[in-house]
N, C-alpha and C positions, 0 to 999 in steps of 0.2 A: 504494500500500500504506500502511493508514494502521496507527499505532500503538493498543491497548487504553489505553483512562482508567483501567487498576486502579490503585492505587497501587502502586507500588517496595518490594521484599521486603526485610526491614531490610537482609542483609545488602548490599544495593544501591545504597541510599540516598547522597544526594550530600554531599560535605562542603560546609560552608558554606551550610547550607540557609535556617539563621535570617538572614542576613547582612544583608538586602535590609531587613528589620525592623528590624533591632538601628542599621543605618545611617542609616536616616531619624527612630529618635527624636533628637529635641532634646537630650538630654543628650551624644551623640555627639560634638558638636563641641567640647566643652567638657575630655572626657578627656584625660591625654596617650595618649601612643602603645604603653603596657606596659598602661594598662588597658584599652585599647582592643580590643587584641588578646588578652586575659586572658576579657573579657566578649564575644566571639565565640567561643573556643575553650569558655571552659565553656560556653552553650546547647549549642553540639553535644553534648560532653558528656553534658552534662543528660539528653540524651535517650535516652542506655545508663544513666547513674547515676542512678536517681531517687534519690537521698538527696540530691540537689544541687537537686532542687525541691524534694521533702518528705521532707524527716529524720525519721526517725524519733527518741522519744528516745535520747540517748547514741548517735548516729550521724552526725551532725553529718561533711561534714568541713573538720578544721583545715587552717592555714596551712600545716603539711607534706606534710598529704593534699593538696591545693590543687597545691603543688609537683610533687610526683611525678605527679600525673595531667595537667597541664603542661610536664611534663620542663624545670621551670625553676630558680632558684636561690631556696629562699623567700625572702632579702633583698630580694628584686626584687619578689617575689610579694606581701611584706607593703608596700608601698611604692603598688602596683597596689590591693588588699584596699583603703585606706585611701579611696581614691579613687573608689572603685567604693560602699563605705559610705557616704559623703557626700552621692553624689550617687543614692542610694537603691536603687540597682542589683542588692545583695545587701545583705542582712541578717544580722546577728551572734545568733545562738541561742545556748543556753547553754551550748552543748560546741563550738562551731565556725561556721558561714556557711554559709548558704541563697541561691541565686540567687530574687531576685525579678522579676526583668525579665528575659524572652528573647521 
């Protein structure tokens, strides 16, 4: 009995789908361990939230929205943000940050 090729119906889909991607770029090894895991949780993310690939204007979201769709502390969060900016990962718009890599 073999299984259908269709694709997986959203609400089905598997967490950690980008992982495989996101692990083998080169910047990977270079993050600590809060952005590491910051830039795996937003692609998934990403992919119910589109304002985390394309903002719209004044939709952006900040370091608190970041936080709370995270469930993390934003000290930690802006600390991760900083790291993930650097190394080009996500981008700072003019209301908040855009993931650029997933």
């Amino acid at each position: 009995m073999t299984r259908s090729a269709s694709p997986r119906p959203a609400s089905r889909r598997r967490y950690g789908i980008h992982a495989r991607a996101i692990m083998a770029d080169p910047r990977w090894s270079v993050l600590p361990l809060a952005a590491r895991g910051m830039w795996l949780h937003l692609a998934d993310i990403a992919d119910v939230v589109t304002e985390l690939r394309a903002p719209a204007r004044g939709q952006a979201l900040t370091v608190p929205d970041l936080a709370r769709l995270l469930a993390a502390d934003p000290a930690e969060v802006i600390g991760a943000v900083s790291h993930l900016v650097n190394r080009d990962i996500i981008e700072p718009v003019a209301d908040g940050y855009r993931l650029k890599a997933y």
